[in-house]
N, C-alpha and C positions, 0 to 999 in steps of 0.2 A: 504494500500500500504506500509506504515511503516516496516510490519511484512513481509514484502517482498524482503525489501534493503538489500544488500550485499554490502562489500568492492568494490566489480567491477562497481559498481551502478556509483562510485566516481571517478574511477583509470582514466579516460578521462578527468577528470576535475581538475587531480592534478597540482598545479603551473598554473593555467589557472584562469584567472580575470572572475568574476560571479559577481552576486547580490543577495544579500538576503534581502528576504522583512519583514520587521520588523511589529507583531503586531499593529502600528497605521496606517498598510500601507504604511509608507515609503519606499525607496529605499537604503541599505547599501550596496557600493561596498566592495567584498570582493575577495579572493584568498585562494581555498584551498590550505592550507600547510602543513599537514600531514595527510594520515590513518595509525592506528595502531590497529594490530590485538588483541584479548583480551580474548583467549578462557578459561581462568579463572573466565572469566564472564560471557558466556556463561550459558544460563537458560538449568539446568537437562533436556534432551529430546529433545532438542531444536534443529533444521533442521541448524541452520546458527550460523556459530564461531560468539563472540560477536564483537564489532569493535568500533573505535569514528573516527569524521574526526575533523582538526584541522583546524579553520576559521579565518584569519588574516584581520580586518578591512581598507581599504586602506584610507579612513581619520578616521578623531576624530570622537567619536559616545559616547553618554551617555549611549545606550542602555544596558543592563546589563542580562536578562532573559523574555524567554516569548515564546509563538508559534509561529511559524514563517515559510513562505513558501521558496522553495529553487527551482528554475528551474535546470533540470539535461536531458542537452540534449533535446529529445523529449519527455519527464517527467517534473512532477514537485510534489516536496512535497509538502503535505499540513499537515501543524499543525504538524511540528517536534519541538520538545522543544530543545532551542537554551540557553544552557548557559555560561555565560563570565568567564576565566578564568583573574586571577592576570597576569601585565605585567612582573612581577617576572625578570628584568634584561634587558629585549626585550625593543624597542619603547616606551614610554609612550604614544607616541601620536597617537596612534592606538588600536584598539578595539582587545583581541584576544577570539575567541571563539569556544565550545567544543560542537560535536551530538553523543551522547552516543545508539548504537544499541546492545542490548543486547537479 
């Protein structure tokens, strides 16, 4: 299903509170807050521009990288690799993090 996901997959769920469930099965609320298109990374031949969505943790979380499922709508990912970017200026006290589809 992965190799399936498009930007539009996301665009209902932007600025909209979700959960992402974290490798030990817990539950992280989060809020997507951006996609951004990326067709410089886009794989040669490839059916779908590349893209990342951007995931703001809505409390504190140690979590840092790992598989991770994502409900979307009447979908749900399974096993999208979830990794944490630097708060670089933003919150400290929230989680931000990046799903890279290329």
């Amino acid at each position: 299903m992965l190799n399936l996901m498009t930007l539009n997959h996301f665009q209902p769920l932007l600025n909209q509170t979700s959960v992402l469930y974290l490798p030990d099965g817990s539950a992280l609320p989060i809020q997507i807050q951006r996609l951004t298109h990326a067709p410089k990374a886009s794989l040669p031949g490839g059916s779908r521009t590349a893209f990342s969505v951007l995931l703001e943790s809505l409390v504190p979380t140690d979590f840092v990288d790992g598989l991770c499922r994502l409900p979307l709508g009447d979908s749900c990912l399974e096993n999208v690799f979830v990794s944490r970017e630097p708060a670089m200026g933003r919150d400290t006290q929230r989680g931000y993090f990046c799903i890279v589809f290329n």
